[in-house]
C-alpha positions as CSV (number, residue, x, y, z in Angstrom):
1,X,36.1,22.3,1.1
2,X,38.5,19.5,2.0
3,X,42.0,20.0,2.0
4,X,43.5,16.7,3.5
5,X,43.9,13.2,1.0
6,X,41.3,10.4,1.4
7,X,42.6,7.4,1.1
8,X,40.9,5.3,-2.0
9,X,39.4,2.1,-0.1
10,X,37.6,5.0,2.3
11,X,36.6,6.6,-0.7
12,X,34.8,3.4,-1.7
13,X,33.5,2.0,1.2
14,X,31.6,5.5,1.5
15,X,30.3,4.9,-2.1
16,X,29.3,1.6,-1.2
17,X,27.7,2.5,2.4
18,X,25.8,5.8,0.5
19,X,24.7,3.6,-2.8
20,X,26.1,6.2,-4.5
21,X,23.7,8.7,-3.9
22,X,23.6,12.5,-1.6
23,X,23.5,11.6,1.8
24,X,21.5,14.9,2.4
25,X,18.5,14.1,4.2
26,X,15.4,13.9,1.2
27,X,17.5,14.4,-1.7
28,X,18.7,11.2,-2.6
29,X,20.0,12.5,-6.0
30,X,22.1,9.6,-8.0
31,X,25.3,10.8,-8.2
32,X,27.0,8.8,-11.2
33,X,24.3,9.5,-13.7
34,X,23.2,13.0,-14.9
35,X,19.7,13.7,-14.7
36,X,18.9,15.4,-18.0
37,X,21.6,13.5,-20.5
38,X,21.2,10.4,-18.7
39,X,25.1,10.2,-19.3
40,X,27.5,8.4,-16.4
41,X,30.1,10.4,-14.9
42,X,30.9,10.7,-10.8
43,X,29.8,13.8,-10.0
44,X,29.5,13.1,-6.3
45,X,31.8,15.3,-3.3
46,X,33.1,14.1,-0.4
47,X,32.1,16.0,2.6
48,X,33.6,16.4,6.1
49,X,30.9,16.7,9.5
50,X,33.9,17.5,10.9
51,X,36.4,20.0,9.1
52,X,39.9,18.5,7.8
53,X,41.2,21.7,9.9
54,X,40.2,23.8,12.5
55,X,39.1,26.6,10.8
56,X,36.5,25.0,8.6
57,X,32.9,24.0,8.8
58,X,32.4,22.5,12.3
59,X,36.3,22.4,12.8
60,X,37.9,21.9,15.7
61,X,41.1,22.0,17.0
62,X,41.9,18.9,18.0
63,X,39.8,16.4,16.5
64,X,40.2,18.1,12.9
65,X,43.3,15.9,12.5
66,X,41.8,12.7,13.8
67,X,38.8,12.8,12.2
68,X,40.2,13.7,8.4
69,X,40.3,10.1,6.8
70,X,37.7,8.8,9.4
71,X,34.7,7.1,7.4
72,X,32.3,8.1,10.0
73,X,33.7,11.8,9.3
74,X,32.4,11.4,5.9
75,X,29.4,12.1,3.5
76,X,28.9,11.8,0.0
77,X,26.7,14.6,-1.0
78,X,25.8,16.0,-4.5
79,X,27.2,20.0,-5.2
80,X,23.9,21.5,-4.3
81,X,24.5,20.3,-0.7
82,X,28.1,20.1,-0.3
83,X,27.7,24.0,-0.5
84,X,24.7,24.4,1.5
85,X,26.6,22.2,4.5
86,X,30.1,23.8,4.2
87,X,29.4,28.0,2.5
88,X,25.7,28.6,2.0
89,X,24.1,27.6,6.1
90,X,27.2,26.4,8.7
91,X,25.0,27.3,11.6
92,X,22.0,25.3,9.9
93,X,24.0,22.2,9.9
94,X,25.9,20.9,13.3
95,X,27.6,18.1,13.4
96,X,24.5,16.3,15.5
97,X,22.4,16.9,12.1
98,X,24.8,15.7,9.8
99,X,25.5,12.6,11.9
100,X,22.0,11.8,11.9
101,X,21.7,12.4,8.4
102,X,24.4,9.9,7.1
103,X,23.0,7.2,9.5
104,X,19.7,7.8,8.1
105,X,20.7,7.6,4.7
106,X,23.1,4.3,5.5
107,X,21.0,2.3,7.3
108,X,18.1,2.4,4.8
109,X,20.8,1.7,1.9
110,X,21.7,-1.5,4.3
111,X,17.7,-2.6,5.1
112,X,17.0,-2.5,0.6
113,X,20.3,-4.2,0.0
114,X,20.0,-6.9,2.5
115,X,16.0,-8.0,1.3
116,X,17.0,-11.5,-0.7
117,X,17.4,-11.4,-4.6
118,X,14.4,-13.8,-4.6
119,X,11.5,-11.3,-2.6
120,X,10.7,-8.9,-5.9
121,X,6.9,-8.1,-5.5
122,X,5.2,-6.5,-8.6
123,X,3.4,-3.4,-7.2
124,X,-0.5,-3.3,-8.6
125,X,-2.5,-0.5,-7.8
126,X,-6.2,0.4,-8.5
127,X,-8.0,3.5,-7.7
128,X,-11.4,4.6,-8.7
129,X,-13.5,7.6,-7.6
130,X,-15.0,8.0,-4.4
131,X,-17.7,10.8,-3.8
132,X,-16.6,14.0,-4.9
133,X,-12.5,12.7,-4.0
134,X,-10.0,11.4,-6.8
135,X,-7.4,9.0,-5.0
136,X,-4.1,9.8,-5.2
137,X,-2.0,6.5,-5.8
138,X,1.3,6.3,-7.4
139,X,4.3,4.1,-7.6
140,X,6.2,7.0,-5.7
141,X,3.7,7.1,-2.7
142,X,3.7,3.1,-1.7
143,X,7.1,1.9,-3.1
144,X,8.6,2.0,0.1
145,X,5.5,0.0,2.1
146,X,7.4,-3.0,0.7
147,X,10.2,-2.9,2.9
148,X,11.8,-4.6,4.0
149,X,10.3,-7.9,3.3
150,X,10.2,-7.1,-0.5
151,X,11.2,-4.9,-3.1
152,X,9.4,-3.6,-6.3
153,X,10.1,-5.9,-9.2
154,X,9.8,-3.3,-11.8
155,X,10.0,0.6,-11.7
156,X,6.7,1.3,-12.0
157,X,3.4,-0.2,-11.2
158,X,0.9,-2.1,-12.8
159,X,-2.0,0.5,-12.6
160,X,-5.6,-1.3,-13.4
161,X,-7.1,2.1,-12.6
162,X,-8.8,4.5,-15.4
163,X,-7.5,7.6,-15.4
164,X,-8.9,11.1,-15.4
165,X,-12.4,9.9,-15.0
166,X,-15.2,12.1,-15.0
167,X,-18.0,9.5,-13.8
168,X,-19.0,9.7,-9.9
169,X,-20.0,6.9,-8.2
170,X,-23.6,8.5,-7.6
171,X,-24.3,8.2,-11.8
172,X,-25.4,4.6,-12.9
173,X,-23.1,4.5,-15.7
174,X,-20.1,5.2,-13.0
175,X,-20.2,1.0,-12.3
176,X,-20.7,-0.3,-15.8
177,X,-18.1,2.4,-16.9
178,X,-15.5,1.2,-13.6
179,X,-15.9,-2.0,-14.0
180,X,-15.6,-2.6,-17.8
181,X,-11.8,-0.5,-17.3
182,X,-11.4,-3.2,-14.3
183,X,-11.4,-6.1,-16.1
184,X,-10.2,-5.2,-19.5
185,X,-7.3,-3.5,-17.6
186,X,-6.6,-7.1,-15.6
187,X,-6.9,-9.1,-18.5
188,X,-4.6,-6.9,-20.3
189,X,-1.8,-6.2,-17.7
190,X,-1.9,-9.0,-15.1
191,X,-3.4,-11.7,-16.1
192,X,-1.2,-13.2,-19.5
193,X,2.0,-12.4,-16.6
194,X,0.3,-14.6,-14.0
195,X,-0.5,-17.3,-17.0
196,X,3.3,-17.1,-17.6
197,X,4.7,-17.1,-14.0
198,X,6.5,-13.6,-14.9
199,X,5.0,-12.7,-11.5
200,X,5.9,-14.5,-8.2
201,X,4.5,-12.0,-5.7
202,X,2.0,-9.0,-6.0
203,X,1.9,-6.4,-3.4
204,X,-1.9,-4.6,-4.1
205,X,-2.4,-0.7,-3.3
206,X,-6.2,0.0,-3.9
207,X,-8.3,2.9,-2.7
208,X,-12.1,2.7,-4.4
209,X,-15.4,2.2,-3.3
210,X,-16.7,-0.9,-1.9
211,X,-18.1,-2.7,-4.7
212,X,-15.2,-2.3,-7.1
213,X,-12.9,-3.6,-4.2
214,X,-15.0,-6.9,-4.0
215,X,-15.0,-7.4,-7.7
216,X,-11.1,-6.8,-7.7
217,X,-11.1,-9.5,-5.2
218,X,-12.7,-11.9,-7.1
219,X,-10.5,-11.2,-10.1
220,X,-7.7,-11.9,-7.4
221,X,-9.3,-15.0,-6.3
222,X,-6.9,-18.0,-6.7
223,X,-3.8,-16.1,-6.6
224,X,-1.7,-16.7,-3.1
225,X,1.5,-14.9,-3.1
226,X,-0.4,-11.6,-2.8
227,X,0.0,-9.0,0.4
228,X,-3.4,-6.9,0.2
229,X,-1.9,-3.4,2.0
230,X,-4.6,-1.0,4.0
231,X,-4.3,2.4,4.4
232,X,-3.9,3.0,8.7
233,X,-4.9,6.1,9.9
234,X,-3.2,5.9,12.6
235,X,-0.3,5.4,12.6
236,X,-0.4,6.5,8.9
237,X,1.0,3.8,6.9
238,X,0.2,1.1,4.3
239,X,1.0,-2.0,5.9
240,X,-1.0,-3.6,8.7
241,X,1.3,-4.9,11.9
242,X,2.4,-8.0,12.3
243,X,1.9,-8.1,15.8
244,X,-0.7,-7.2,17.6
245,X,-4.4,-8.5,19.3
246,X,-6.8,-10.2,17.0
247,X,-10.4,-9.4,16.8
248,X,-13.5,-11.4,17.2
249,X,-16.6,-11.3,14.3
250,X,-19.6,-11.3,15.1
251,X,-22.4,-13.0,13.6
252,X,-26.1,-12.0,14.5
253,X,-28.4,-14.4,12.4
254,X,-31.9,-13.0,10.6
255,X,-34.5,-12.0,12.8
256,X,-36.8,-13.8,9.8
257,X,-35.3,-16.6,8.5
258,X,-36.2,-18.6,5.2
259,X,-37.5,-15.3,3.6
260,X,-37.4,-15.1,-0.5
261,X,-34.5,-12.8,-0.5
262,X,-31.5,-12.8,1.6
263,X,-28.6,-10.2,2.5
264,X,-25.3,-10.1,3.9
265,X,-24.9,-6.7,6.5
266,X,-20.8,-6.0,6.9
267,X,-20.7,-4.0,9.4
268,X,-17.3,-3.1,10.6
269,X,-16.3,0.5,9.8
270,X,-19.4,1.8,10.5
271,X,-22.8,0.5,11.8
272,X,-25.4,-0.9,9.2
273,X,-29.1,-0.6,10.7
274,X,-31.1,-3.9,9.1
275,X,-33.8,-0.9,8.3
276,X,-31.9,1.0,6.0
277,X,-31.5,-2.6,4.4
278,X,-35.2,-3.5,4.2
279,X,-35.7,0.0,3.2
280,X,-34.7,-1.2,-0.4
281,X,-35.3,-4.7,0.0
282,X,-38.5,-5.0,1.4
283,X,-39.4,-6.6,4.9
284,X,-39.3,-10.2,3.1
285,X,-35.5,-10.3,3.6
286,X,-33.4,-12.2,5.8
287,X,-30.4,-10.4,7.2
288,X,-27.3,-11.5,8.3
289,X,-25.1,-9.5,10.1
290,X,-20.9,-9.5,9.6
291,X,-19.6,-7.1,12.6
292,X,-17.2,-6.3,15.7
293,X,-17.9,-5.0,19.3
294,X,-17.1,-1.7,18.2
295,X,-17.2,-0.8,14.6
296,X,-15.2,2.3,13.3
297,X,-12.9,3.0,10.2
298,X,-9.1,2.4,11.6
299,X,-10.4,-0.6,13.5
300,X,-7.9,-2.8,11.1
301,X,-4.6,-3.0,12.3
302,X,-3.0,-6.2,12.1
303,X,-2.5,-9.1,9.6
304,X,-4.4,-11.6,12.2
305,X,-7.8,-9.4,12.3
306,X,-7.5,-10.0,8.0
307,X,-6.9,-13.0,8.1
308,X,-9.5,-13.6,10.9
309,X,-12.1,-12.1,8.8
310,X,-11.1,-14.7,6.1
311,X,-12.1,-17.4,7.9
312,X,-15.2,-15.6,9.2
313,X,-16.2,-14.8,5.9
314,X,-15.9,-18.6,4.5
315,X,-17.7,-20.0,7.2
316,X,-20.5,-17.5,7.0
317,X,-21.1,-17.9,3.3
318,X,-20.9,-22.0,3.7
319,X,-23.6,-21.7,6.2
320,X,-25.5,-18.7,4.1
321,X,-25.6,-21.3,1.1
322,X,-26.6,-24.1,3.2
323,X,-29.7,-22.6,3.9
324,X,-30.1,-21.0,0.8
325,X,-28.5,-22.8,-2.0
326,X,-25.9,-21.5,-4.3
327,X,-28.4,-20.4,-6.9
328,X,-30.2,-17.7,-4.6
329,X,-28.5,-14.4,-4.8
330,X,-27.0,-13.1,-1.6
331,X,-27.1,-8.9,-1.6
332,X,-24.2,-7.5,0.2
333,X,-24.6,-3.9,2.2
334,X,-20.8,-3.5,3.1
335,X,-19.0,-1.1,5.7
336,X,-16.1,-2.6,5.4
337,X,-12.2,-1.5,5.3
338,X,-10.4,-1.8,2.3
339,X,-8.4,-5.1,2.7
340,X,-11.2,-6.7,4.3
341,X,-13.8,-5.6,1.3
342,X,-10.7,-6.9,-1.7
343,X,-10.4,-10.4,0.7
344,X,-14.1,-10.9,0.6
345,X,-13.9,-11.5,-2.8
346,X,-11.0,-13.2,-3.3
347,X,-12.9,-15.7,-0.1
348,X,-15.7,-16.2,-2.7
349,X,-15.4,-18.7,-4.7
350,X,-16.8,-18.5,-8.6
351,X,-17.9,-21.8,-9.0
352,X,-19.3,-22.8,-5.7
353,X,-20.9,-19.5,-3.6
354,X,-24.1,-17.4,-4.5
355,X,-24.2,-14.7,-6.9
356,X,-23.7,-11.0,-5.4
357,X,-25.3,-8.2,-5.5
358,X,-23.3,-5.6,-3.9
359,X,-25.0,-2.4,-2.7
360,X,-23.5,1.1,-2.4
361,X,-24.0,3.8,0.0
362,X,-24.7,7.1,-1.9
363,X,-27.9,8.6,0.5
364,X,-29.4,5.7,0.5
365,X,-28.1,2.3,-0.6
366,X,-28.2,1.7,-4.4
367,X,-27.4,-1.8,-6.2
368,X,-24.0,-1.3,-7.9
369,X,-22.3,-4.4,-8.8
370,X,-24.0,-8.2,-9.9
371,X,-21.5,-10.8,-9.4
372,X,-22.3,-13.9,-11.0
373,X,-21.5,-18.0,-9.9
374,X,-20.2,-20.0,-13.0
């Protein structure tokens, strides 16, 4: 425990520099509020890397005495800690590790407070069942995929997901079920903010099947100041680059052209064979074809392929219609990552482009989703 005087600007400066929070690497614990009264007290202890004397934790005998009032010498940790650092685990904690620690800790404080009062984002997230596999999506796990170009506007997000739901996306009723909870949820939460301007940025979170993801995109449509994240593989992260090579799309026009029905093949995560399309929609179809040199699930890296495939997309459906006219349905068979599926809708435009049908892939393709023009 320290033994030497602190002087009060150092005292606050550390404070300041540690937000007021432990230091200790994943604890993080608020140290002026306590966690079950809520009441505000400082309950916060100033910790030496370096012992105030030499015969304390990590003391030495010379730079004891220089390093006693020295900032950099300093941590703020909560009691838990302090006594794990300095009594419970010496050995466990070198000076190296506590260093790296208070540097951690400092320089993330520094990256949240220096993000403009003016870049709040309202967090939205959106997760339906997939297969046998619930999504796990909370505030918790993406709050942090904001920085540090924006932070959360609000403590919690605006969840358009239905909870604790039984339906699979192999049973009919799944899709009526998903996307009657879709729309009531976005007409209830987001939309009356959006009508106000209570929201000038959303950052979306969304991990669903395909069809769902298109519909939310169309809900989406004519908002701008929206960042649409994607789950990376690899590296793992939420947030596509902003550096990096674009991609080129592909378009492969129908093999029969001016059939009676027409579909759209995405094919970008995986491959989509034009028979498993006729296999449900009969040989009378002309098929497009969406794709990539190489098509495979992590292929989305960067926010120039998105915004790539934006502009692909547009194009594609202008020349679709063209042929077709906006009243003929267009049946979409997507393999498609996450952003890309939410940005095809939110390209489509309600008043101009075909109705949808979107198919889903459950053995076999199944017609889930009808998306109609006005």
């Amino acid at each position: 425990m320290s033994v030497s005087y602190i002087p009060q600007a150092v005292k606050f400066i550390l404070w300041g520099k540690s937000a007021g929070r432990c230091q200790y690497r994943g604890c993080n614990t608020s140290l002026f509020e306590d966690a079950l009264t809520k009441g505000e007290f400082n309950q916060s202890y100033i910790a030496h890397i370096v012992a105030d004397e030499p015969g304390g934790p990590r003391g030495h005998l010379t730079r004891s005495a220089e390093l006693k009032q020295d900032i950099n010498n300093l941590m703020l940790l909560c009691d838990t800690h302090h006594r794990l650092i300095d009594k419970i685990d010496v050995e466990g904690h070198p000076e190296s590790l506590l260093i790296e620690m208070k540097k951690e800790h400092e320089k993330r404080i520094a990256t949240c407070a220096d993000i403009s009062h003016d870049m709040q984002s309202h967090i939205v997230t959106y997760k339906a069942n997939v297969g046998a596999h619930t999504p796990m999506l909370t505030y918790e796990s993406v709050r942090e995929s904001l920085l540090p170009t924006h932070y959360p506007a609000q403590p919690a997000a605006i969840d358009l997901g239905l909870s604790n739901s039984p339906q699979r996306d192999r049973n009919d009723i799944f899709w009526q079920t998903e996307t009657d909870n879709l729309e009531t949820q976005f007409n209830e939460q987001l939309r009356p903010k959006l009508r106000k301007n209570e929201i000038k940025h959303l950052s979306l979170f969304a991990f669903a099947p395909m069809p769902l993801l298109i519909k939310l995109g169309t809900m989406l449509n004519d908002i701008q100041h929206i960042d649409v994240h994607q789950p990376v593989r690899d590296p793992k992260s939420w947030n596509l680059s902003n550096h990096g090579e674009d991609c080129e799309y592909i378009v492969a026009h129908p093999e029969k052209p001016s059939c009676p029905k027409v579909a759209l093949n995405i094919s970008l995560s995986a491959t989509i064979t034009n028979d498993r399309i006729t296999s449900v929609m009969g040989e009378d179809c002309s098929i497009y074809t969406l794709t990539i040199g190489e098509p495979f699930n992590d292929y989305l890296k960067n926010k120039s392929q998105l915004a790539s495939f934006s502009v692909a997309v547009r194009k594609l459906l202008n020349e679709i219609k063209s042929k077709y006219g906006s009243g003929m349905e267009l049946n979409i068979f997507p393999a498609m990552p996450i952003a890309t599926a939410i940005e095809f809708g939110r390209v489509w435009m309600p008043k101009a482009d075909m109705p949808l049908i979107i198919f889903d892939e459950n053995t076999g393709f199944k017609k889930a989703i009808e998306i109609k023009n006005a």
